[in-house]
PDB file of N, CA, C and O in Angstrom, chain B, residues numbered from 101:
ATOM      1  N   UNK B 101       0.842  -1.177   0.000  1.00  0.00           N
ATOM      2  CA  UNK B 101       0.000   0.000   0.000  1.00  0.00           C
ATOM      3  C   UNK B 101       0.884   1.236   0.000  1.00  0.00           C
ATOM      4  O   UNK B 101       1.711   1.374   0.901  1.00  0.00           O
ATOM      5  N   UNK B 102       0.768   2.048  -0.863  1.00  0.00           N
ATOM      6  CA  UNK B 102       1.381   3.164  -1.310  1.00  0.00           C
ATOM      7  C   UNK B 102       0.209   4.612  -0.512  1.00  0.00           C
ATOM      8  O   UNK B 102      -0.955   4.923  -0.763  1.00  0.00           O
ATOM      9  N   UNK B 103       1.186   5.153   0.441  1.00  0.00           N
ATOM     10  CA  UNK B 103       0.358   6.353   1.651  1.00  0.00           C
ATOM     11  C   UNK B 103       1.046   8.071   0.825  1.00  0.00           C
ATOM     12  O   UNK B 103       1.819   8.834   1.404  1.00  0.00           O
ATOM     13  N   UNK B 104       0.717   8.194  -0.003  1.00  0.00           N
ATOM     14  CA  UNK B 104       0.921   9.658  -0.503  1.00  0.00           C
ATOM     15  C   UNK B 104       0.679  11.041   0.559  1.00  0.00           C
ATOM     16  O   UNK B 104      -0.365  11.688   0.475  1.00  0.00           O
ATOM     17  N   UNK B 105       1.325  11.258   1.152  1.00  0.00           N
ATOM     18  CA  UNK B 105       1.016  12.485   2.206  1.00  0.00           C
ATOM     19  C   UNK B 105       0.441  13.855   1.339  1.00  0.00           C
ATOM     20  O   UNK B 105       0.940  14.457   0.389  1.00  0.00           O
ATOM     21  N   UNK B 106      -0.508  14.015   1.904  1.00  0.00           N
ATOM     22  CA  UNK B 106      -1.217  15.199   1.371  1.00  0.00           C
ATOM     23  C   UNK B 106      -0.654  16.463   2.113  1.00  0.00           C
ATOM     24  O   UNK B 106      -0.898  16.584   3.313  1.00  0.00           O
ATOM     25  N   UNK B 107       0.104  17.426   1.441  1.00  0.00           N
ATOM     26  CA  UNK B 107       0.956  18.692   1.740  1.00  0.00           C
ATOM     27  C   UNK B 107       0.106  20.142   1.838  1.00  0.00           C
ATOM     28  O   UNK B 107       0.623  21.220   2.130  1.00  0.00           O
ATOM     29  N   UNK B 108      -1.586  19.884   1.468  1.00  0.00           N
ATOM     30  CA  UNK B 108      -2.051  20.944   1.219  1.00  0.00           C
ATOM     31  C   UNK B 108      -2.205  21.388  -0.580  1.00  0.00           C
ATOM     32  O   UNK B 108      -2.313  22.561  -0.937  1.00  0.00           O
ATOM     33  N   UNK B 109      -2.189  20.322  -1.464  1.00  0.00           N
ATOM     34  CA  UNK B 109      -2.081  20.637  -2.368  1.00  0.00           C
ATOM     35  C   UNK B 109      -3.618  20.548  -3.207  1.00  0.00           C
ATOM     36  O   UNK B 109      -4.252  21.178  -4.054  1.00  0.00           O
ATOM     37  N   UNK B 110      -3.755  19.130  -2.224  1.00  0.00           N
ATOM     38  CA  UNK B 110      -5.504  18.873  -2.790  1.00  0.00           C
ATOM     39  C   UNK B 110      -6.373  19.683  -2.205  1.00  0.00           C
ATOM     40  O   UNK B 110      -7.398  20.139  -2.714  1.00  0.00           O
ATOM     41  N   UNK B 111      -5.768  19.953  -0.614  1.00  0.00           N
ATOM     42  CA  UNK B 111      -6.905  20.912  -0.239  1.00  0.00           C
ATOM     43  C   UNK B 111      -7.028  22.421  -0.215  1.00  0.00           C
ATOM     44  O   UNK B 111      -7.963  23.157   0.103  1.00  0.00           O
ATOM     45  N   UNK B 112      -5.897  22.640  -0.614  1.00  0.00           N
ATOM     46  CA  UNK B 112      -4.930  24.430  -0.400  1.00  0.00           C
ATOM     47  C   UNK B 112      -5.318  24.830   0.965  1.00  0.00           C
ATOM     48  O   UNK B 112      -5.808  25.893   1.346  1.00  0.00           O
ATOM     49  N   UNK B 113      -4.927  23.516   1.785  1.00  0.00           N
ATOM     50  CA  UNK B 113      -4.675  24.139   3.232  1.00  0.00           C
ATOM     51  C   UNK B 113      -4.103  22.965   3.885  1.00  0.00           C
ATOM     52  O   UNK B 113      -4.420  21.776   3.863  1.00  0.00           O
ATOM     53  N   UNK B 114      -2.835  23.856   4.687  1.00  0.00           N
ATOM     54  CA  UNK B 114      -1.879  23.336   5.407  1.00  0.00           C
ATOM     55  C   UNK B 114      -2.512  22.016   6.095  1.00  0.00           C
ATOM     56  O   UNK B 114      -3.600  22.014   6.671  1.00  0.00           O
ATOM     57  N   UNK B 115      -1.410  20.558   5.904  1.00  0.00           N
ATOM     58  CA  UNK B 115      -1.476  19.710   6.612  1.00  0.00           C
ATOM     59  C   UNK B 115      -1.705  20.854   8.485  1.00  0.00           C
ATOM     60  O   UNK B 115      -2.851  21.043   8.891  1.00  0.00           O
ATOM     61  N   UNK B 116      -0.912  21.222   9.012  1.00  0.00           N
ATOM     62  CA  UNK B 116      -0.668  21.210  10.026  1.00  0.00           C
ATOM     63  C   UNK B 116      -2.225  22.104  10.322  1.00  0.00           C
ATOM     64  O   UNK B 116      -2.777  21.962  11.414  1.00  0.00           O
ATOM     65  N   UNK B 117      -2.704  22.811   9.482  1.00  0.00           N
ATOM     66  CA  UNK B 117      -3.803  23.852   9.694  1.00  0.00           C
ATOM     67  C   UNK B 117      -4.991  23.277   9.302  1.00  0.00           C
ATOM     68  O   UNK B 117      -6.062  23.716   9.721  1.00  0.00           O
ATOM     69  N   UNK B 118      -4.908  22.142   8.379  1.00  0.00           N
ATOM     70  CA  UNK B 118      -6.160  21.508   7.992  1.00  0.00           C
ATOM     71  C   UNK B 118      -6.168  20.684   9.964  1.00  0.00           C
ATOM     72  O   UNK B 118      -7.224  20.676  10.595  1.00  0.00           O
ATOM     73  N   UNK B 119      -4.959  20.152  10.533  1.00  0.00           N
ATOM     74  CA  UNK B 119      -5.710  19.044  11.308  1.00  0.00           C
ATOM     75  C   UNK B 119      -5.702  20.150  12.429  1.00  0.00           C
ATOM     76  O   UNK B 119      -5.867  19.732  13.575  1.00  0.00           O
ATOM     77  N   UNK B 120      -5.525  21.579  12.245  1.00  0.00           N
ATOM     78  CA  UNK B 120      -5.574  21.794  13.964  1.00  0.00           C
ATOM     79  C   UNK B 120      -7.498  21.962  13.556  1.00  0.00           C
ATOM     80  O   UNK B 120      -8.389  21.467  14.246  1.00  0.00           O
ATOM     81  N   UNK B 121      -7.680  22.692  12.422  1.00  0.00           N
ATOM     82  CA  UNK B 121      -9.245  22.664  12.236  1.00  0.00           C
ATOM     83  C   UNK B 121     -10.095  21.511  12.885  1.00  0.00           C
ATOM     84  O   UNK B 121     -10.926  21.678  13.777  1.00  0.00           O
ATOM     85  N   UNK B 122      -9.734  20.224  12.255  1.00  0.00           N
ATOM     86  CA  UNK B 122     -10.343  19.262  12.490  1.00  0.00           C
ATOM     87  C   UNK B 122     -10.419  18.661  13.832  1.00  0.00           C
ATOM     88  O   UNK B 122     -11.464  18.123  14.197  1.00  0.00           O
ATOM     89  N   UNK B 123      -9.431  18.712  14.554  1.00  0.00           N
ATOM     90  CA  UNK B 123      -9.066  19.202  16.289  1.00  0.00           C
ATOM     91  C   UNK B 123     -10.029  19.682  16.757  1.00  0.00           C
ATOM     92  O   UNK B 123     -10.515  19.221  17.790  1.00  0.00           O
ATOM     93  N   UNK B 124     -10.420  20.464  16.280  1.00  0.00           N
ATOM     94  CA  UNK B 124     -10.883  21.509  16.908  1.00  0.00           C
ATOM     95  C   UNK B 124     -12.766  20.957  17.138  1.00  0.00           C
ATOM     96  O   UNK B 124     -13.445  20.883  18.162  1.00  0.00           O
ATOM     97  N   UNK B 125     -13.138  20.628  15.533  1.00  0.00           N
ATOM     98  CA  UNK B 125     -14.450  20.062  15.193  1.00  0.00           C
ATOM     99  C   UNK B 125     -14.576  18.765  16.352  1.00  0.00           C
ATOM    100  O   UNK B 125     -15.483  18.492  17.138  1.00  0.00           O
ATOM    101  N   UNK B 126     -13.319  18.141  16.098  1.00  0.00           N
ATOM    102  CA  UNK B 126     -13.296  16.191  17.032  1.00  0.00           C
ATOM    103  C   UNK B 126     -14.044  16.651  18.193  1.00  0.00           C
ATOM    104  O   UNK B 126     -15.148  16.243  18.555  1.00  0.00           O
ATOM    105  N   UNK B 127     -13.007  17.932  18.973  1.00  0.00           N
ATOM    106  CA  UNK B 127     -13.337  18.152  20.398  1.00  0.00           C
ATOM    107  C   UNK B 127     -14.909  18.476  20.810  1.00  0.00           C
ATOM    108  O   UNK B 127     -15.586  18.077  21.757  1.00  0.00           O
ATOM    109  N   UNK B 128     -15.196  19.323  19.758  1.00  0.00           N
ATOM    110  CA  UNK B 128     -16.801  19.824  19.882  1.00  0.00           C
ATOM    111  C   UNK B 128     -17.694  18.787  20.039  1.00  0.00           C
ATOM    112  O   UNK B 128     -18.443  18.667  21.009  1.00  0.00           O
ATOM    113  N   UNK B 129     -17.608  17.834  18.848  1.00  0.00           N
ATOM    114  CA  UNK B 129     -18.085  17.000  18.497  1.00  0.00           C
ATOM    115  C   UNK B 129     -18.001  15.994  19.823  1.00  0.00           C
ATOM    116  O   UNK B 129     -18.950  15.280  20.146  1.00  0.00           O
ATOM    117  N   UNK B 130     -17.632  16.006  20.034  1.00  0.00           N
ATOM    118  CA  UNK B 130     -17.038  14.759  21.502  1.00  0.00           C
ATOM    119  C   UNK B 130     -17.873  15.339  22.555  1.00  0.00           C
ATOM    120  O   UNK B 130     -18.563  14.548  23.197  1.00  0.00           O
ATOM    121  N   UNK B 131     -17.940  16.843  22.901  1.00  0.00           N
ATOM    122  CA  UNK B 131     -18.284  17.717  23.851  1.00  0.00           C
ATOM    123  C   UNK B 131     -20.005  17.290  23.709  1.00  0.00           C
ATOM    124  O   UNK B 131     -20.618  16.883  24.696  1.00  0.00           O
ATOM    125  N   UNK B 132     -20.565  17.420  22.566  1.00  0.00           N
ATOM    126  CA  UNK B 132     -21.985  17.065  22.256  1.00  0.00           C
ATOM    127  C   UNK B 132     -21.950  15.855  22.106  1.00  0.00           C
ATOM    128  O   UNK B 132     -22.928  16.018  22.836  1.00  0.00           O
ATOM    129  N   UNK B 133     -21.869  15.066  21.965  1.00  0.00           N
ATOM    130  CA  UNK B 133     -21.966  13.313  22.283  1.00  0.00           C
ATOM    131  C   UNK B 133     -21.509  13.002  23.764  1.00  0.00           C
ATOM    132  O   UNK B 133     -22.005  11.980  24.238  1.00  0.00           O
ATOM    133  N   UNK B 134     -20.733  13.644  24.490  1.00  0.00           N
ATOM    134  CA  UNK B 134     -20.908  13.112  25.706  1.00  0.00           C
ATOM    135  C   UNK B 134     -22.299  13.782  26.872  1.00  0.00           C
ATOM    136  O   UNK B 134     -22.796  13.395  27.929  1.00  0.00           O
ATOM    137  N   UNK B 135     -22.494  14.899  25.989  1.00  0.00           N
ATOM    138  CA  UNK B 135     -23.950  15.288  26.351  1.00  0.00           C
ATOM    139  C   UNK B 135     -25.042  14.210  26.634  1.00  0.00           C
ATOM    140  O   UNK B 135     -25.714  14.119  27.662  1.00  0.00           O
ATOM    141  N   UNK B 136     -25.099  13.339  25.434  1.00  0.00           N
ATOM    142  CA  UNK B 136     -25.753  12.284  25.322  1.00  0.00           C
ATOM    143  C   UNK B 136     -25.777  11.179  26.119  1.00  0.00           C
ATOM    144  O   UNK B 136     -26.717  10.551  26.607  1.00  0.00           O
ATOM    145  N   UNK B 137     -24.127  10.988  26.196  1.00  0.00           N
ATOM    146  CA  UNK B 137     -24.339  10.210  26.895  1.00  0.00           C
ATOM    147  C   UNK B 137     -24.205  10.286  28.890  1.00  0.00           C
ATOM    148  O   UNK B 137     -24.264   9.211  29.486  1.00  0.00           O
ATOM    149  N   UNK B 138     -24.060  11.403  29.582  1.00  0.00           N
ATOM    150  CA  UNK B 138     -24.618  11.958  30.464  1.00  0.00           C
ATOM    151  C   UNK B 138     -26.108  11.726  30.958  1.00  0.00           C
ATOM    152  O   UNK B 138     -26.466  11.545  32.121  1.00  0.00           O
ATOM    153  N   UNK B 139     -27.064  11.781  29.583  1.00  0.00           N
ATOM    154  CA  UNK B 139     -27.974  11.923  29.947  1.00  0.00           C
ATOM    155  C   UNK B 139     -28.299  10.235  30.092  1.00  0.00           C
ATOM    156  O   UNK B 139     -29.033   9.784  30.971  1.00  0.00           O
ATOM    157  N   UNK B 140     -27.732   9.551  29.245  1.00  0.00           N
ATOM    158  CA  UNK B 140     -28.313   8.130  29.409  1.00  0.00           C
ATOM    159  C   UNK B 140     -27.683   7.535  30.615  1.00  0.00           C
ATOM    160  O   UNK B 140     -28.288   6.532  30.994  1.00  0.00           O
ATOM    161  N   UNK B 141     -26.589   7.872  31.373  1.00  0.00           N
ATOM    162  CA  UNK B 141     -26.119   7.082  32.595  1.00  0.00           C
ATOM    163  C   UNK B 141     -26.750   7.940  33.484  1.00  0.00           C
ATOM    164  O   UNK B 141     -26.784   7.258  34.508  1.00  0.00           O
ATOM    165  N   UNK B 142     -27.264   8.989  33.738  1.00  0.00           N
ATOM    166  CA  UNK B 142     -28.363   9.292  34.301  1.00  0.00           C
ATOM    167  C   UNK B 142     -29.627   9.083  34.599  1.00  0.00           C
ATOM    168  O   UNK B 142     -30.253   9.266  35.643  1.00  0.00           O
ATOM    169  N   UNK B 143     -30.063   8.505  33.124  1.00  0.00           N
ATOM    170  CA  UNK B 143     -31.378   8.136  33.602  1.00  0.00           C
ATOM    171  C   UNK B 143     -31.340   6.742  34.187  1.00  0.00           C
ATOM    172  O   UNK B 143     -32.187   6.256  34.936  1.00  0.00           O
ATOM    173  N   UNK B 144     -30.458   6.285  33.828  1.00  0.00           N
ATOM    174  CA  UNK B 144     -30.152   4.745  34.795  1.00  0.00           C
ATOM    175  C   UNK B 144     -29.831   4.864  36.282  1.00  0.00           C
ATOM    176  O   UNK B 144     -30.013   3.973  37.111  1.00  0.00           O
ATOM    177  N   UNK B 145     -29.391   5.932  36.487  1.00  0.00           N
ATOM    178  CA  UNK B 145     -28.993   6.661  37.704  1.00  0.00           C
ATOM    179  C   UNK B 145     -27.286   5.837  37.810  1.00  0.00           C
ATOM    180  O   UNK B 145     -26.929   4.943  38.577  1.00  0.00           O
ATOM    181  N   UNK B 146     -26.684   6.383  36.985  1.00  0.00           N
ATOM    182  CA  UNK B 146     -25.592   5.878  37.284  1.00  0.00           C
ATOM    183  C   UNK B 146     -24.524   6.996  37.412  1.00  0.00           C
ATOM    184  O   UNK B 146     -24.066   7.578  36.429  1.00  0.00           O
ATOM    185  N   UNK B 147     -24.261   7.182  38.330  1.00  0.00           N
ATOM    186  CA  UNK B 147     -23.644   8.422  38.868  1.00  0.00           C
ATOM    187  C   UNK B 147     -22.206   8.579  38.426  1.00  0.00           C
ATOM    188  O   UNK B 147     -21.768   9.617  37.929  1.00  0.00           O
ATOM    189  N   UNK B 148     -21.310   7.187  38.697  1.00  0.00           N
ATOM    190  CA  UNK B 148     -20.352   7.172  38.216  1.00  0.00           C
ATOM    191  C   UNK B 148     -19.616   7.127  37.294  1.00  0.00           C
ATOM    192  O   UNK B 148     -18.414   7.369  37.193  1.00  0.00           O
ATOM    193  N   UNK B 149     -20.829   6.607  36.158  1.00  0.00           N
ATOM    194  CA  UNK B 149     -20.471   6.879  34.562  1.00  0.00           C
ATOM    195  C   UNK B 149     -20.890   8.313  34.219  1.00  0.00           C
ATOM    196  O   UNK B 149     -20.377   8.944  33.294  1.00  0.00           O
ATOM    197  N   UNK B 150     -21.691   8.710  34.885  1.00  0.00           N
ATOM    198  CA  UNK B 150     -22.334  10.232  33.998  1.00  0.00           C
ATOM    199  C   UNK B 150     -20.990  10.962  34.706  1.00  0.00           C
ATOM    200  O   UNK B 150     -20.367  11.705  33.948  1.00  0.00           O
ATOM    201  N   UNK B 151     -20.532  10.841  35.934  1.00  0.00           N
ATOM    202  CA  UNK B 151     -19.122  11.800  36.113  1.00  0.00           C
ATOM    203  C   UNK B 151     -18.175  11.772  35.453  1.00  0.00           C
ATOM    204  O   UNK B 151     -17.571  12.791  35.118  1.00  0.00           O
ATOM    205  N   UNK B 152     -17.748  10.258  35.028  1.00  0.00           N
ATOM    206  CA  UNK B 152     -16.955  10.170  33.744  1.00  0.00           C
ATOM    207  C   UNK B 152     -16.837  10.910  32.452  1.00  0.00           C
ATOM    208  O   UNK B 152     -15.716  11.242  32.065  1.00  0.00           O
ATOM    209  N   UNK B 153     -18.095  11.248  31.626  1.00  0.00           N
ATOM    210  CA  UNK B 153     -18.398  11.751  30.879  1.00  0.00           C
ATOM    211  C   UNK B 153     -18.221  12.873  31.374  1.00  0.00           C
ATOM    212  O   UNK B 153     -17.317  13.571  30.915  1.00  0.00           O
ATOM    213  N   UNK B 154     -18.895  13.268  32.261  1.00  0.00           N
ATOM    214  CA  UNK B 154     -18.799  14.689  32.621  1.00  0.00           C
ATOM    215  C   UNK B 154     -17.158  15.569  32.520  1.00  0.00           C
ATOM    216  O   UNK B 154     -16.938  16.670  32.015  1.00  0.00           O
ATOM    217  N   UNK B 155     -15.949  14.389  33.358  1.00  0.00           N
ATOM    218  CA  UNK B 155     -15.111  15.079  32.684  1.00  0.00           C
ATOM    219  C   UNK B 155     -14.664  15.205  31.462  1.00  0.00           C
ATOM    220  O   UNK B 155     -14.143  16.224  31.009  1.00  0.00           O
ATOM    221  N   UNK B 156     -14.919  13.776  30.650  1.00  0.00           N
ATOM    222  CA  UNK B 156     -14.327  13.551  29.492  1.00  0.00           C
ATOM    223  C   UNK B 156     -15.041  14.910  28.755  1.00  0.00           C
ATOM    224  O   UNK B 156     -14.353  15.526  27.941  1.00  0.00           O
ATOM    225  N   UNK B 157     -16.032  15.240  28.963  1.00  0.00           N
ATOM    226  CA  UNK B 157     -17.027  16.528  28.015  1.00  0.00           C
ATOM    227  C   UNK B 157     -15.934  17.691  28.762  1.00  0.00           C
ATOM    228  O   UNK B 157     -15.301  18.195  27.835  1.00  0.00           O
ATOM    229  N   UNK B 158     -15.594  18.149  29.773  1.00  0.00           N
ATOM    230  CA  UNK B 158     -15.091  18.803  30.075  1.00  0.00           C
ATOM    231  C   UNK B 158     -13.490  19.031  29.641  1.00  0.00           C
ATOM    232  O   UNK B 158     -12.892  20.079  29.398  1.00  0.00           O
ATOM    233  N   UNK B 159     -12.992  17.535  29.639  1.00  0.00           N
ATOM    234  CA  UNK B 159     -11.818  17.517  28.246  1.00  0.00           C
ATOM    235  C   UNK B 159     -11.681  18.335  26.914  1.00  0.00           C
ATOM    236  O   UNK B 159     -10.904  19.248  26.632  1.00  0.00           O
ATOM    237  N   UNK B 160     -12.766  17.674  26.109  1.00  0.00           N
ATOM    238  CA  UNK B 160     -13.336  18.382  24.988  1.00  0.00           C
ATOM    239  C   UNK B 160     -13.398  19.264  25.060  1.00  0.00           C
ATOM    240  O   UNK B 160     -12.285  19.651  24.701  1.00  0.00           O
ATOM    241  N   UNK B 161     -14.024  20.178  25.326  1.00  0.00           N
ATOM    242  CA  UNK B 161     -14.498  21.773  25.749  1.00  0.00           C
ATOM    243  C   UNK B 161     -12.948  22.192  25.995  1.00  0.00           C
ATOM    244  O   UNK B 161     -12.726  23.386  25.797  1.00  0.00           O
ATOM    245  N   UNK B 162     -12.143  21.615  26.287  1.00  0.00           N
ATOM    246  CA  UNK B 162     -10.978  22.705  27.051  1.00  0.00           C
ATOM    247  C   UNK B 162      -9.713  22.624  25.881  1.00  0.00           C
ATOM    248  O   UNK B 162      -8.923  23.506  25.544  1.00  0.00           O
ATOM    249  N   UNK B 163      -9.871  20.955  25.316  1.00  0.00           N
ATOM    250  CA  UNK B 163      -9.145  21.116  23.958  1.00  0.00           C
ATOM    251  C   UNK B 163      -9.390  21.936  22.908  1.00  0.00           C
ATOM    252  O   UNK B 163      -8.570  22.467  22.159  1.00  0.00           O
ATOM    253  N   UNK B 164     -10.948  22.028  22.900  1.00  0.00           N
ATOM    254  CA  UNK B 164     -11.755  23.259  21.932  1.00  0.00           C
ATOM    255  C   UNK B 164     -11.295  24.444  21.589  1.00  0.00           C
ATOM    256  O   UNK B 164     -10.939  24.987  20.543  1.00  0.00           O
ATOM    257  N   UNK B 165     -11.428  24.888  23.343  1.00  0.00           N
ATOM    258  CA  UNK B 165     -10.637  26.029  23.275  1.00  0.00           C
ATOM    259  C   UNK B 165      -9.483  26.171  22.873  1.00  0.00           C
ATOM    260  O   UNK B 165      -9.336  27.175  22.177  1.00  0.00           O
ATOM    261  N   UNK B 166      -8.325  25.377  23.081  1.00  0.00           N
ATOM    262  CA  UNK B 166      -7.563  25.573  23.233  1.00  0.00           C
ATOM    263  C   UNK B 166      -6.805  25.943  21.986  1.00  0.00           C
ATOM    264  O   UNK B 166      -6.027  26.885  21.833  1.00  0.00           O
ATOM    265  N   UNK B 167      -7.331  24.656  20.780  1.00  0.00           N
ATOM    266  CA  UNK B 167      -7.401  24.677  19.334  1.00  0.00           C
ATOM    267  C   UNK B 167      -7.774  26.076  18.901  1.00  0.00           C
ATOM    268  O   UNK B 167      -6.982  26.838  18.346  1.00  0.00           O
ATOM    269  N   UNK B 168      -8.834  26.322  19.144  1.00  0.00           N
ATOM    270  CA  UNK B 168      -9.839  27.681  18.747  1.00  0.00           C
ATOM    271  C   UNK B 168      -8.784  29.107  19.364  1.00  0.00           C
ATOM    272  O   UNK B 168      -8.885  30.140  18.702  1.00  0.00           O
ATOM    273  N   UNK B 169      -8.002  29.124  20.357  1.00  0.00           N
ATOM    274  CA  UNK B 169      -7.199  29.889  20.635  1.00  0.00           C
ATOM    275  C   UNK B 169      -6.246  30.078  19.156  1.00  0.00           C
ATOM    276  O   UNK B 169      -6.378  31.025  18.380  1.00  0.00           O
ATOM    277  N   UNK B 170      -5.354  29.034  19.003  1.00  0.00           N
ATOM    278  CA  UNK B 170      -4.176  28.535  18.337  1.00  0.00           C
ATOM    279  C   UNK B 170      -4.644  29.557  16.828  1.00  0.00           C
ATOM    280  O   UNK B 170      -4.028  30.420  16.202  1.00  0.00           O
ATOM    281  N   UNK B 171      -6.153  28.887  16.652  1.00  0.00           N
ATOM    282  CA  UNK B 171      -6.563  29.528  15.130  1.00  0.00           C
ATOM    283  C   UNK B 171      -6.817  30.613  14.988  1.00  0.00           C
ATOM    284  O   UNK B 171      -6.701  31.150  13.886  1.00  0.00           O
ATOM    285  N   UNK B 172      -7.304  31.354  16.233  1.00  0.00           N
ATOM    286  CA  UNK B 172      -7.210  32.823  16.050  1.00  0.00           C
ATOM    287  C   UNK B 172      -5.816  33.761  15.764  1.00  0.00           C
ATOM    288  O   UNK B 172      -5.481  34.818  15.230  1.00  0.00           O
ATOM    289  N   UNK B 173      -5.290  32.691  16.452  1.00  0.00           N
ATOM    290  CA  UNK B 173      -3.942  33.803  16.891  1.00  0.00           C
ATOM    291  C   UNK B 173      -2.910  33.562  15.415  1.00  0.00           C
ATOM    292  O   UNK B 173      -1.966  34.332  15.242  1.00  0.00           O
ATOM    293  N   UNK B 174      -3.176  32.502  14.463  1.00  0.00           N
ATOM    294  CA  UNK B 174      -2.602  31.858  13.659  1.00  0.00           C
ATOM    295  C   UNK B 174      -3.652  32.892  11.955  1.00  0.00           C
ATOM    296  O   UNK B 174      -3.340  33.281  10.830  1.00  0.00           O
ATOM    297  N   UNK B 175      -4.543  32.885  12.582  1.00  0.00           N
ATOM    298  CA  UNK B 175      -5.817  33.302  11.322  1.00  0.00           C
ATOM    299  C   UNK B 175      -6.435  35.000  11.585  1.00  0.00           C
ATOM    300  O   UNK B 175      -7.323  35.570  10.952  1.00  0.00           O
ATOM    301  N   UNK B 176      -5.737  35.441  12.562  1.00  0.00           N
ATOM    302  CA  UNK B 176      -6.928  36.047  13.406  1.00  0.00           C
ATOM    303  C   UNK B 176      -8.057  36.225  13.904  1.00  0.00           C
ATOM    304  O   UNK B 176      -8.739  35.227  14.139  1.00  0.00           O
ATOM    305  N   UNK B 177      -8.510  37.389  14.169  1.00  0.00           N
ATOM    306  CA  UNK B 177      -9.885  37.262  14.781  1.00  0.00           C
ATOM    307  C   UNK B 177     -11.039  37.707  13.711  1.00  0.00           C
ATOM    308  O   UNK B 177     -12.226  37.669  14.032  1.00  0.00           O
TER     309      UNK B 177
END
């Protein structure tokens, strides 16, 4: 299997800037699915999985930012 690294040529945007984007989407994306699932170890009443999530969502959210910082300061505001 032949892995051709994509340089930004197919997409006219930086490997390194296409994945902080996509970083950025994962984290969100993660942030709203653990929403979900919060609510389902909750309604089971399961306290110790919905805290789990709770930080893992709180992960997300902080990588978000953190990404979303990087792109401003890289793209501006």
């Amino acid at each position: 299997m032949t892995h051709t690294a994509e340089t930004g040529e197919a997409t006219g945007t930086k490997d390194k800037d296409y994945n902080l984007v996509w970083y950025v989407e994962a984290c969100l994306s993660n942030a709203l699915r653990m929403e979900t699932y919060i609510q389902d170890a909750e309604r089971e009443n399961d306290t110790e999985v919905a805290e789990l999530f709770r930080k893992a969502q709180a992960d997300s959210r902080k990588g978000a930012e953190l990404g979303k910082q990087l792109l401003k300061a890289r793209f501006g505001s």
